[in-house]
C-alpha positions in Angstrom: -5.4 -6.4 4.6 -2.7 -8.5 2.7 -1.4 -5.4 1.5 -0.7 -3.9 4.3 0.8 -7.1 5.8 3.1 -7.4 3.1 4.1 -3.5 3.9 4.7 -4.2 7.2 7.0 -7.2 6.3 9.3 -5.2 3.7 9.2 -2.4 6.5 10.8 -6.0 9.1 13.1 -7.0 6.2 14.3 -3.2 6.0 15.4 -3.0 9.8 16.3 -6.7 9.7 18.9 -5.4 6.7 19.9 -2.5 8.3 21.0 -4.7 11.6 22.6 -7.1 9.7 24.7 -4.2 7.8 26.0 -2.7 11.1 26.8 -6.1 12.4 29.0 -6.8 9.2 30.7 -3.5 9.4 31.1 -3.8 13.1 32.8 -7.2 12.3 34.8 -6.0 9.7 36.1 -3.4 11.8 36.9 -5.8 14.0 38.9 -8.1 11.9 40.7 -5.2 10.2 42.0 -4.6 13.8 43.1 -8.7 14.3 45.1 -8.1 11.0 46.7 -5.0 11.7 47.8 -6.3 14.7 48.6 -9.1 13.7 46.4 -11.5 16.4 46.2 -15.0 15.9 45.1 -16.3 12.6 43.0 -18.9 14.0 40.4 -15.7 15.5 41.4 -13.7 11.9 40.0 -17.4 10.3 36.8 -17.6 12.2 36.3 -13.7 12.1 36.5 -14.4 7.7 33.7 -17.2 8.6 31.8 -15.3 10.0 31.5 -12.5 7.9 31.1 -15.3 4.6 27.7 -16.3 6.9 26.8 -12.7 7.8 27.4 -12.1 3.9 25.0 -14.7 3.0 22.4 -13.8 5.6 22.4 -10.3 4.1 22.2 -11.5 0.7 19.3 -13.8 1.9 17.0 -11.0 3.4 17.7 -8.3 0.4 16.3 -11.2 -1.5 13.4 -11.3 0.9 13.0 -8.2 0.7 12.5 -7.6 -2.7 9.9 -10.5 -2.8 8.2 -8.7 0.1 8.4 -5.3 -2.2 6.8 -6.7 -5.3 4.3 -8.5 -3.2 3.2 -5.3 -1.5 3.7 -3.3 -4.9 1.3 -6.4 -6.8 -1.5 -6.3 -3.8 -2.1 -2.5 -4.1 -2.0 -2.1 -7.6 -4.3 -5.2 -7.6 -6.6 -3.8 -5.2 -6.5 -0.4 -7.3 -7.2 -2.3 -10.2 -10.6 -3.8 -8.4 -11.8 -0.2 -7.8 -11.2 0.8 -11.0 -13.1 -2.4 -12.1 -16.3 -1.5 -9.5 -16.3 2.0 -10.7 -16.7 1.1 -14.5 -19.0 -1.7 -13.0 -21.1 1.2 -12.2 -20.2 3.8 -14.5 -21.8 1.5 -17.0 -25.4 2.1 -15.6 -25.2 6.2 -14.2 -25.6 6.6 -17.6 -29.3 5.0 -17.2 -30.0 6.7 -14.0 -32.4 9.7 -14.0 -32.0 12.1 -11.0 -34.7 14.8 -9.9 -33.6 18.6 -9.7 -32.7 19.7 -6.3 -35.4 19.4 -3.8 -33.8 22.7 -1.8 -33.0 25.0 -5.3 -34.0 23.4 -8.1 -30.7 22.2 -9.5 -29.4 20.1 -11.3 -27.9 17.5 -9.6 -24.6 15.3 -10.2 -23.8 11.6 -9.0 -20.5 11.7 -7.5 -17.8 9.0 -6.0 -16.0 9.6 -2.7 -13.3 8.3 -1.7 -14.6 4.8 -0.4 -16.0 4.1 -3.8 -19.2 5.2 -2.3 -22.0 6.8 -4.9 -23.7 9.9 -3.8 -25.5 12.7 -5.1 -24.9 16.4 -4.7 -26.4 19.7 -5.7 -23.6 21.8 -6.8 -25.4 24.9 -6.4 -26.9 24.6 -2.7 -24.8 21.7 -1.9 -26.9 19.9 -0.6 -26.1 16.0 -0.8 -28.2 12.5 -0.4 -26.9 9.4 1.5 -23.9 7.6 0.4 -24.2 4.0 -1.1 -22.2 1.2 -2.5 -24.7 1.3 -5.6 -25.3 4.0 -7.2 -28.9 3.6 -8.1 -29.9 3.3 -4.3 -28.0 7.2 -4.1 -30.1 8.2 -6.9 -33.2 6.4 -5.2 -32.4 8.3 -2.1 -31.9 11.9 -3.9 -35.2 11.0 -6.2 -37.2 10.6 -2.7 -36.5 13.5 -1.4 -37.1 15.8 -4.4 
């Protein structure tokens, strides 16, 4: 969930930046006009504040947005890092799990991973396929039943 939260906030910072950037060129659009004209220079004067505070605003919320980047970057390589982690977790004792031939064709069967990081086993031949689990030893218990 904190990855997707920091998603969503680079996706705010994004539009936030994006606002911002039409302002600024809106306002320098405007000011360009003030000179060319040659308006007052007290409005030319607070127009060149305001675009120094729009400048810094900007600045601010790329900064933000960066932050909110690696942040979102960090929790989804972190969370890829913890399946990896659970997988080898498991890996480590498949290798000590036995599994019956197919109970339909006499198979041999496989222990796979679906995308959840759920164990399961499967006949390739028939295809037929035992309940998915969290552990892969309660798959195997759950093929080995059956068979």
């Amino acid at each position: 969930m904190a990855g997707r939260a920091q998603v969503q906030r680079f996706e705010q910072l994004c539009g936030a930046i994006r606002a911002a950037k039409a302002k600024k060129s809106a306002l320098w659009a405007k000011l360009r006009q003030e000179i060319e004209g040659r308006q007052d220079k007290f409005i030319c004067a607070a127009m060149t504040e305001q675009l120094m505070k729009l400048s810094t605003q900007l600045g601010n919320l790329v900064k933000q947005r960066e932050a909110a980047n690696i942040y979102a970057q960090t929790a989804q390589s972190e969370k890829a890092k913890a399946e990896r982690e659970l997988r080898a977790l498991f890996e480590t004792d498949v290798a000590q799990i036995e599994l019956k031939p197919c109970p339909h064709c006499g198979g041999e069967a496989k222990l796979n991973w679906d995308e959840h990081s759920r164990a399961y086993v499967t006949c390739p031949q028939c295809g037929a396929r035992s309940w998915s689990s969290f552990d892969p030893a309660k798959a195997a218990e759950a093929w080995n039943r059956r068979a």
